[in-house]
N, C-alpha and C positions, 0 to 999 in steps of 0.2 A: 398850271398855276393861275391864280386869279392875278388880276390888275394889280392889286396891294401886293403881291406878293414879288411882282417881276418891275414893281419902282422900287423896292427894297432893295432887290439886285443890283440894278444899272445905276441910281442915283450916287448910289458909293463909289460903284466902278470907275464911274466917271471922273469923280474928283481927284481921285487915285491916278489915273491917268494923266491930268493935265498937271498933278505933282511931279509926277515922274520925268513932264515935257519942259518943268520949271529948270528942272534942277540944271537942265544942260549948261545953261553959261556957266557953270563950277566944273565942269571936264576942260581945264586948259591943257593937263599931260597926259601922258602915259598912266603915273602914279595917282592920279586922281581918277581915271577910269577902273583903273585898276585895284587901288584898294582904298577908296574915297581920302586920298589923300593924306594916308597915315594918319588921321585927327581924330577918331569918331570916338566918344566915349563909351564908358561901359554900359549904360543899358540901354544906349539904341543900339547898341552888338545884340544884348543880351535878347529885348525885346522882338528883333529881329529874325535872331536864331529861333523865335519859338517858331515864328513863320515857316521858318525853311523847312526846318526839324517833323511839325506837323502837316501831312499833304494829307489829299483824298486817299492815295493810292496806301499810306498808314492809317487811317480808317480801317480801308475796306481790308486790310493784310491784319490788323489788328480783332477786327470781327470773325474774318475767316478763321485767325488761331484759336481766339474766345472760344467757339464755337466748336472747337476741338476737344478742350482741355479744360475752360471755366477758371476758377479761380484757384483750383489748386498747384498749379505749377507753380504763379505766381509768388504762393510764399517759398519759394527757393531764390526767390532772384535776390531775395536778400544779403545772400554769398558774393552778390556780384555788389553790391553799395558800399562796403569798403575801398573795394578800387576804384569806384567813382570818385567816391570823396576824394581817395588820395589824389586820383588824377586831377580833379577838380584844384584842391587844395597846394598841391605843388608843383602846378603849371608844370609835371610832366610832358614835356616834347612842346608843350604851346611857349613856353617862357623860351626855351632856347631857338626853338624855329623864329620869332621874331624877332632875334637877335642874331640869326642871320642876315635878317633884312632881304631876304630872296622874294622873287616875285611870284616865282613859280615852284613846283619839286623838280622841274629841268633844272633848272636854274641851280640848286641846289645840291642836284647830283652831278651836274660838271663840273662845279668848285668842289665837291667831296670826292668824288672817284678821276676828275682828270678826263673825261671822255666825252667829245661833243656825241659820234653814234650812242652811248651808252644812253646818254640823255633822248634823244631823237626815239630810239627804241622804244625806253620806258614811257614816254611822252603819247607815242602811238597806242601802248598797249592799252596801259590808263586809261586813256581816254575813248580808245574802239571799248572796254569793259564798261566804264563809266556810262558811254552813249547808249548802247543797247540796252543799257542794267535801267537808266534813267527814262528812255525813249517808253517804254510799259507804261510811263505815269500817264502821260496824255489818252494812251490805249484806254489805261483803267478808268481813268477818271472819265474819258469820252464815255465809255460803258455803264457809267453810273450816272451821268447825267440824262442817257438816255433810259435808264430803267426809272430812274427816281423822279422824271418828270412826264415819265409815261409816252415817249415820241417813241415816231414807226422808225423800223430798222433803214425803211426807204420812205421818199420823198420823190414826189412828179411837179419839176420846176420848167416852166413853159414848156409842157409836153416831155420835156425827159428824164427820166428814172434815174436818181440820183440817189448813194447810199447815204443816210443820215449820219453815218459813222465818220465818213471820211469827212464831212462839212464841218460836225462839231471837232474834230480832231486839229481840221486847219485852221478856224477860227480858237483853239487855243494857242496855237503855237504863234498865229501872227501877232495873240495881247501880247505873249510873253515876249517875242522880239521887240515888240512897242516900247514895255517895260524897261527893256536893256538898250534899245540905241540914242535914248537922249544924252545918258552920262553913264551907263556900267555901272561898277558897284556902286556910285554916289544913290542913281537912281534906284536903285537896287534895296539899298538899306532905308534910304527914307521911307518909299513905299512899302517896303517889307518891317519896319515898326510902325507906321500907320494900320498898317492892317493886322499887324499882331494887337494896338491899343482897339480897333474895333471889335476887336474880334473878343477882348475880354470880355464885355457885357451881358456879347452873346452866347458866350460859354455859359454865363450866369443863367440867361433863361433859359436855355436846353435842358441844363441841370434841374432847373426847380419844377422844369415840364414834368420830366420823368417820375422827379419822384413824390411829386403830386398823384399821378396814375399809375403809376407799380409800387406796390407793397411788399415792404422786404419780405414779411413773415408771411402775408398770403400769399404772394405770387412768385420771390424771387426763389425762396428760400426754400420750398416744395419741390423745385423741378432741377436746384443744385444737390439735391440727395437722392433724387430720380434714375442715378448711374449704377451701372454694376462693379462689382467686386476688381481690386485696380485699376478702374477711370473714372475715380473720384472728379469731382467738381471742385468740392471744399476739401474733403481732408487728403492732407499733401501726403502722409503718409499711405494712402493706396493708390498710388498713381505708376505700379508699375508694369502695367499692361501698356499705356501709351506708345505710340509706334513714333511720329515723327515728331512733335515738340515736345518732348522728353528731357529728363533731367541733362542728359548727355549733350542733348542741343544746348543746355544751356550752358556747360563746360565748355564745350565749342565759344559759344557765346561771350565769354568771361577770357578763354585765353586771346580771341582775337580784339577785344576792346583792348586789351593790354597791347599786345604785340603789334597792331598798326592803327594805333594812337593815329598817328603823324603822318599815315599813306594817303589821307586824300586830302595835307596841307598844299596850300599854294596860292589855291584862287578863289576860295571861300570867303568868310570874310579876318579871317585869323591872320593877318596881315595887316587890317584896318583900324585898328588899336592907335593912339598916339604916342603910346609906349609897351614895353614889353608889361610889366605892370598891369595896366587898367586892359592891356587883352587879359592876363589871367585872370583880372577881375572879373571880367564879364564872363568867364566859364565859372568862377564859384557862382555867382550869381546865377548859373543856371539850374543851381537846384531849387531855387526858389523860383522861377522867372514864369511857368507855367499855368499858373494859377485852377482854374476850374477846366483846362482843358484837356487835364489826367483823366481826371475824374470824369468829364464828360464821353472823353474816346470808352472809358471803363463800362459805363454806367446803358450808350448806345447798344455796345457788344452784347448785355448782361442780358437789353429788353427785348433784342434778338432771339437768345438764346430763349429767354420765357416768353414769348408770345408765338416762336415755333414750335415749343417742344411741350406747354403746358394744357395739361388738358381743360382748361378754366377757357381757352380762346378756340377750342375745338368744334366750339357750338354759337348762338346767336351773342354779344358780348359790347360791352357799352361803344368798341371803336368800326362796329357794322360790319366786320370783317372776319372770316377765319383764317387759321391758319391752314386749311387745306386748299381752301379756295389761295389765297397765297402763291400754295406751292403750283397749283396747278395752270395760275399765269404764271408765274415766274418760269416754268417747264416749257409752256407753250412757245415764250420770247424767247427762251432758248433754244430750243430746236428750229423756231424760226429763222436762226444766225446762226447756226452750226450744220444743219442738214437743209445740200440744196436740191434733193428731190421731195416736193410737194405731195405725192401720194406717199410718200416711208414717213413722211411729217404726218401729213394725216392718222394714220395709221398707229402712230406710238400713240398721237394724241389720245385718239380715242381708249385707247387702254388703259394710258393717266388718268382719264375723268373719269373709271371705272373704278378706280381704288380703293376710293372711301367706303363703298359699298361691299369689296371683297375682303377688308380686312376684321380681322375677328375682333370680339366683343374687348378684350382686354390690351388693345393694341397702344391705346392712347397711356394705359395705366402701368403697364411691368416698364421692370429698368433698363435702361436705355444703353449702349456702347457705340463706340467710333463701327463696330460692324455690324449692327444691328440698329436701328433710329428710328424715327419717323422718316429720314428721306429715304433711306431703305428700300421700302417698293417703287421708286420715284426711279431711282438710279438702275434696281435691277431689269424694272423692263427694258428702260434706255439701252441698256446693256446685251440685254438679250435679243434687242430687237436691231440693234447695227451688226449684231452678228461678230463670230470669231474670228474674221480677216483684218491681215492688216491694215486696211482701210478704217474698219469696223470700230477696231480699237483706239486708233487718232482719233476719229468722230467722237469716242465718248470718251477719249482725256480731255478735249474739247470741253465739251456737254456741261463733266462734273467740276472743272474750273471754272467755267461760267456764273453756274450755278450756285456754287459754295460763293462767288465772290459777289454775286449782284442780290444773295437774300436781304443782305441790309437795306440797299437802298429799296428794294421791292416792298419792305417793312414798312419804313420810315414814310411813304411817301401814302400809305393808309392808316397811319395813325396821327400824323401831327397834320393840325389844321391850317386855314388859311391862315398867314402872318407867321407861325412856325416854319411852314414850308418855305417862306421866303427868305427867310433866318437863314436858316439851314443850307440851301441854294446859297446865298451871297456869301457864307463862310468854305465853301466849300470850291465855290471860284476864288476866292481870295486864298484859300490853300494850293488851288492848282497853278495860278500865277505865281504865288511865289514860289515854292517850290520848280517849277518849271523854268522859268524867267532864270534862277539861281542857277541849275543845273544846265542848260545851253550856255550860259556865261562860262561858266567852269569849262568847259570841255572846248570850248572857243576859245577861251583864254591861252587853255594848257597847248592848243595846235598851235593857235601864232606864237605864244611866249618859246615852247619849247621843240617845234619842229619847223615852222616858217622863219623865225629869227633867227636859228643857226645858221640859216643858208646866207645870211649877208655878210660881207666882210667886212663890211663900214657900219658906222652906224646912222642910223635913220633917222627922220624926222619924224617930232611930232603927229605930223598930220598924216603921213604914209602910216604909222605906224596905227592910229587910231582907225583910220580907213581898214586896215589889213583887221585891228579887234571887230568892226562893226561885220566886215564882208563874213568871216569867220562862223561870227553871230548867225547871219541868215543862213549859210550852209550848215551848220550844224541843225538850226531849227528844220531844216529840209531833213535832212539823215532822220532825224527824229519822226518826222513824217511819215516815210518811208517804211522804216521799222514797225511806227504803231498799226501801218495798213496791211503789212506782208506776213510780219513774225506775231506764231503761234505762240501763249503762252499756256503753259503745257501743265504746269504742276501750282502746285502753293504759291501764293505770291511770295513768301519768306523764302522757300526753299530757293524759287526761281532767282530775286535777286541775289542769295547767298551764293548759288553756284558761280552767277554772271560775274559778282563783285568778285568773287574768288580767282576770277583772269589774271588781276590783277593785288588780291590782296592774300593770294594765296604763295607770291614770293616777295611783295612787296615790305613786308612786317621789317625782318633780319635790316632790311637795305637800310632804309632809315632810321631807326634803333640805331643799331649801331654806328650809324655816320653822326647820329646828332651826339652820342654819349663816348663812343671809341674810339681809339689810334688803331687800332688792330685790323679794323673794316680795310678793305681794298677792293680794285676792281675786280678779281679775279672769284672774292668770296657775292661779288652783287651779279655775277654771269653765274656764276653755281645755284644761288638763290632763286634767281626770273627764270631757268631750265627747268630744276626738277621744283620749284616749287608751285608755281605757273602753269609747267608745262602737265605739271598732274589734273591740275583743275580743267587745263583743257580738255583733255583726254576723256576725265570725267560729264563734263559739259556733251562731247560728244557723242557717247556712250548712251547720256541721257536721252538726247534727243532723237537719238534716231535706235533706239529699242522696240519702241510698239512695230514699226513698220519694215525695217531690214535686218537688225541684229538679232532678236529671238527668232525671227521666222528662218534664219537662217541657222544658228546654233538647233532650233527642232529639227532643221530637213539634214544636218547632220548628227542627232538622235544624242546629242550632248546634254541634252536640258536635264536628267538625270543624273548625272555625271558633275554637272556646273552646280545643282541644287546641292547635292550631298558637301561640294566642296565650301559654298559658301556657310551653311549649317556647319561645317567644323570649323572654320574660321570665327566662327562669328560666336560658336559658343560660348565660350570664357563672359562675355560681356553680354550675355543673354541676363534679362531681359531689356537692357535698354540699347541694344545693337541686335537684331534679328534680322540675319542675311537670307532667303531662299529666291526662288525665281518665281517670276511674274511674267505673264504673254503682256500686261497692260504698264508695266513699268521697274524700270531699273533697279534692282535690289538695292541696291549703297546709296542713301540719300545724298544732298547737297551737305551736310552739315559734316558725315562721315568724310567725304570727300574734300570739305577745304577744312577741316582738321588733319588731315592724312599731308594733304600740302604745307601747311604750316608747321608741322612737325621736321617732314622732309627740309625747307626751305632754311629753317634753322642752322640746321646740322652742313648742310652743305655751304651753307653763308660760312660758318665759323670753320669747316675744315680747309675749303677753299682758302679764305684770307691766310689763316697761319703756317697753309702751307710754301702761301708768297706774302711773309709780313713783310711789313716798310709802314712804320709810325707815320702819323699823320696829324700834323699840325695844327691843332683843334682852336686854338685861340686866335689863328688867322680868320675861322671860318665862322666864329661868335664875335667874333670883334673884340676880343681881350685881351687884356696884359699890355703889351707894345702895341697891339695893332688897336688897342681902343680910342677914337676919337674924344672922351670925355672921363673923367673919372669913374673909375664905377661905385658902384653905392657901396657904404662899410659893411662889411659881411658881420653878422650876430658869431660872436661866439659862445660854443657847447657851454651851458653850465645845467649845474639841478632846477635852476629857475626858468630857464627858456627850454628844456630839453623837451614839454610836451609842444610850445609854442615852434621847434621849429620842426617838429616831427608832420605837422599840421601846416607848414607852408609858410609861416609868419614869419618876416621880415621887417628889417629894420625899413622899407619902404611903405607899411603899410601903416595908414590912419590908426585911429583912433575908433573909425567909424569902419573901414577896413577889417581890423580885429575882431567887432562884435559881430560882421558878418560871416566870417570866420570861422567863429565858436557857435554862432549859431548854425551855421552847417553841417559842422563837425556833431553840434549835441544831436541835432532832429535826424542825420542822417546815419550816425555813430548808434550812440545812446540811447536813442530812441527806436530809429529803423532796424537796428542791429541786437545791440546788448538786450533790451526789453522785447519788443517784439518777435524776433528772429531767434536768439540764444539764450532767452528766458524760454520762449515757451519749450525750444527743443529739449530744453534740460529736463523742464515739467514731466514732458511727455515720455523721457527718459524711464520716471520712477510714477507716472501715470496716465495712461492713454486719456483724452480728451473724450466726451461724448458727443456725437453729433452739434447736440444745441451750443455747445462751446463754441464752436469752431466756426457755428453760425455769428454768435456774436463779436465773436473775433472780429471776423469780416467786416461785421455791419461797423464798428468802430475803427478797423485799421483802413478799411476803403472806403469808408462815407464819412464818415465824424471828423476825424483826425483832419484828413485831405480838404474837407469843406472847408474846417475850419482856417487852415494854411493858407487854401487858397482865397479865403475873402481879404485877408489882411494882402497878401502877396497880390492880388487883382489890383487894389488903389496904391500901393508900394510902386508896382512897376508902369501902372497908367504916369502916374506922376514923373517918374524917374526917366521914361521915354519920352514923354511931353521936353520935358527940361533940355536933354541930352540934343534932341532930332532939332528944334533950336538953337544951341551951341553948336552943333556941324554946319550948318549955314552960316553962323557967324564966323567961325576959325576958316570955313573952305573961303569965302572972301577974301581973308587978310593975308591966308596962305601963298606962297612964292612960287611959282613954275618951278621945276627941274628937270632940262630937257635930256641930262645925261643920264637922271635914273630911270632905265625903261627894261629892266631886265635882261640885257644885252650882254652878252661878256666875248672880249673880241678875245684873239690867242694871250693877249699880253694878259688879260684879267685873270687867267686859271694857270701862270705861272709861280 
């Protein structure tokens, strides 16, 4: 990077910084580190949330599916924006979890199940799922700063040989501790709506970069019809050949948003609300709160996908660069970091730089599939040339995870110029702090909150106890460490975190569901549930990882692999084609998505036979604060008539504005009405009694993901710059005037869970 580019970087950083080191006189308790002091309005949540929401490492997880699937999967998720909404719309698990008032989901599961161990368990599980699942981002994003700014994989610092991985890896983790030990969440959210309000403009100009230089009809829109017969790009209907982000992933996808809503409540910022209210607010408000950064993550993936796969960038082209020459650094830095013998490195090398030359006349021009591509010869030499040991085959799940995940930044980093590159860079550190910063908070929190504070009998001070969040903090940033240097990651970044998160969210669903909504739940159905629902995903998890190297080599040398193939092909038939089971020597038949659907299902059934097999009702108004046990009135509840029945189907309360309301219906219309009814079950009705033509389907696109979305987001970019200005000023002024309370810290001695 030029000079311009790297005071772009640091001059923000900076300022960010000494915000974060401001905020500290406002940590006077527990509940002020912990969830800025119950005060914060809705759109420095909302603003916030974009931060956290958007990292590198959903980039570069974002690009890699793109680049699977294109835009046809896409219009299916439209199935899944009614349950947004709802969720969105009637503060589903968020309204009542804040009217527990718990600090943590320990916390919440010893007042609902009665069990400090039970708590202590879950607390560890979470959290060992959480850290590993999280500790990837710093890996990833270490990986793309070093592809995307072109640095050696090693460094010679006064005479010794230091890797460049592990330097950028510890120089993340030590901002993000920076970030959290002045004040925790206080510091947390200011700095994380500051850099969601910078980060708006520059959404603006990445976007207008792009589609200044890609052309939907020449360039985008040639190389999305480029696909063969089921792995459409654009039309949703032939996309039944797809193997892993398939329709089926997205049922997966759609019943776990549903079913654990609420498993990773505690220590985010869904607690930092100044009432139960304006936290729900701040989730409706997150379907607007995004602005240009949808569209920008969409738009990165797209020029990816057409400036590796188009034959227009195969030859000499206005950005000096091909797409072979591309691949063939990108090839080179990988095998650089994956293979450490230097002559087998030489040696593939030379065979890559041979490619262009060996492939036939029509290579660039016939239709493309996920098994056949332009990376295609890239991967089979790799392949062929680690050879068929189990060795061989780890090296190149290596190789093609690398690979698949660093083409973006290898992209990006030859085509945007000086002052984009630095854009680009300073947004991408400001996603990795936040995100990261968030994530060691959370997982520091949930150890002291809910496995160091059971062990005291008494309750704690203040300052011990802030000591215990800060020490927490730096140990977990280590573990994080540690993980990003040692642990391989092996497959999809989607899959990978689905499997990891599935430790935990694969019996976690049933546990909270029904503690927040049922009398029925007990401890008996929350040990059924974390066994086989959990215990499946382990199982799975372990399966995966150790397949290329002990599990098939040893099912071959007992001459099973025959035997195990036929059996998964009949299993798996019924649901062919979007479940196809056989055996692989290079990886685990049953993906991550099969696998925590299979838990979730299990975790269900065994939550609800368990409980009713030892019912004992459960007190639900003690644990909302209701009825007798409410310290204040509660608000009048609307009653059913013809006149409110759509207003209260939609979440509307008699607590909400005026101005509440219109955000409300405007959610409901754009994401209803609009995203749903017109887009989504207009056209499939169309297409019912008349197939679309290609050029249809183009324009579609070019309207429901450029026009539409532009438009949204210019008004939503100055809405929520305003709205977090206003907000992230009233949290400073309320944290001043605000009271200490040195007995609310999450703590509950035996008396509190009788």
């Amino acid at each position: 990077m030029s000079w311009i580019d790297w005071c772009i970087v640091i001059i923000p950083m900076t300022v960010l910084l000494g915000v974060a080191f401001y905020s500290r006189k406002y940590a006077r308790d527990v509940v002020d580190f912990l969830a800025a002091g119950r005060i914060a309005g809705r759109y420095v949540l909302a603003v916030g949330a974009l931060e956290g929401a958007l990292s590198v490492i959903t980039l570069v997880a974002g690009c890699e599916r793109n680049y699977q699937v294109g835009f046809s999967i896409g219009f299916w998720n439209a199935i899944i924006a009614p349950i947004g909404m709802f969720i969105a719309l009637s503060g589903y698990c968020v309204y009542r979890w804040r009217e527990t008032r718990c600090l943590s989901v320990g916390q919440f599961l010893e007042l609902r199940y009665g069990s400090k161990f039970f708590r202590v368990f879950c607390a560890v599980l979470r959290t060992v799922a959480e850290m590993v699942t999280n500790a990837i981002g710093p890996a990833i994003a270490t990986n793309f700063f070093i592809y995307y700014l072109g640095l050696p994989h090693r460094i010679t610092f006064f005479g010794i040989n230091l890797p460049c991985y592990a330097i950028i890896v510890t120089l993340c983790l030590c901002l993000a501790v920076l970030f959290i030990w002045p004040s925790g969440r206080i510091s947390l959210l200011i700095t994380d709506c500051f850099q969601g309000l910078i980060s708006y403009p520059i959404f603006v100009i990445i976007v207008g970069y792009i589609l200044l230089h890609f052309s939907w009809w020449d360039d985008i829109t040639p190389v999305m019809w480029n696909r063969v017969e089921g792995q459409s790009f654009m039309n949703p209907y032939d996309v039944s050949q797809f193997r892993d982000f398939n329709l089926f992933a997205l049922t997966v996808s759609l019943c776990g948003r549903i079913l654990n809503r609420a498993s990773w409540f505690g220590n985010d910022a869904n607690g930092a609300a100044r009432n139960a209210h304006e936290q729900k607010m701040s989730g409706v408000l997150g379907a607007w709160r995004n602005g240009f950064s949808g569209l920008m993550t969409l738009l990165i993936a797209i020029i990816v996908i057409v400036f590796m796969t188009s034959p227009r960038f195969t030859e000499s082209n206005k950005f000096k660069v091909t797409n072979a020459e591309i691949r063939n650094e990108l090839s080179e830095r990988v095998l650089h970091e994956v293979i450490q013998d230097p002559a087998k490195e030489a040696r593939i090398m030379r065979k890559i730089e041979a490619i262009p030359a060996s492939l036939p006349a029509d290579h660039y021009t016939r239709r493309l599939s996920q098994q056949r591509n332009l990376d295609t010869p890239y991967l089979n030499i790799v392949r062929q040339e680690l050879g068929d040991s189990p060795q061989g085959r780890f090296e190149f799940q290596k190789f093609r995870s690398v690979y698949q995940q660093m083409m973006m930044p290898s992209v990006l980093r030859r085509i945007f110029p000086i002052g984009m590159i630095g854009l680009f860079c300073l947004l991408m550190v400001m996603l990795l702090i936040s995100t990261d910063d968030s994530r060691i908070f959370n997982a520091s929190a949930t150890l002291t909150q809910d496995v160091i504070l059971p062990m005291f009998k008494k309750k704690i001070t203040p300052k011990l106890h802030l000591a215990l969040l800060r020490g927490t903090t730096l140990s977990v940033a280590v573990f994080f460490l540690l993980v990003s240097l040692f642990f391989a990651q092996l497959d999809y970044i989607n899959m990978f975190t689905t499997i990891m998160t599935a430790l935990w969210l694969g019996g976690a669903g049933p546990i909270m569901i029904f503690g927040l909504y049922s009398r029925f739940g007990n401890l008996t159905g929350a040990w059924c549930s974390i066994i086989f629902g959990s215990g499946t995903s382990l199982l799975g998890l372990i399966l995966q990882r150790n397949w290329a190297q002990t599990i098939y080599p040893f099912i071959e040398s007992q001459g099973w692999a025959e035997s195990c193939d036929t059996f998964l092909k009949t299993v798996s038939g019924p649901f062919n084609p979007w479940i196809k089971w056989s055996m692989s020597s290079v990886k685990f038949p049953i993906n991550s998505y099969e696998i925590y659907f299979i838990s979730m299902i299990l975790a269900v059934g065994s939550y609800i036979v368990g409980s009713l097999l030892t019912y004992k009702p459960y007190d639900l108004d003690k644990l909302l604060h209701r009825g007798k046990y409410a310290d204040k009135p509660a608000p009048p509840r609307m009653k059913w008539t013809l006149r409110n029945v759509f207003a209260k189907l939609i979440g509307i309360s008699s607590e909400y504005t005026l101005g509440d309301r219109i955000i409300a219906y405007s959610v409901f219309g754009y994401s209803f009405v609009y995203g749903v009814v017109i887009v989504f079950v207009g056209i499939v009705i169309w297409n019912v009694f008349y197939q679309w033509p290609e050029q249809w389907w183009s324009i579609k696109f070019f309207i429901t993901s450029l026009i539409v979305p532009g438009g949204v987001a210019s008004i939503s970019t100055v809405w929520f710059m305003w709205g977090g200005i206003r907000d992230s000023r009233q949290l400073f002024i309320d944290l001043e005037k605000r009271k200490a309370d040195t007995e609310d810290n999450g703590q509950l001695l035996d008396k509190d869970t009788q």
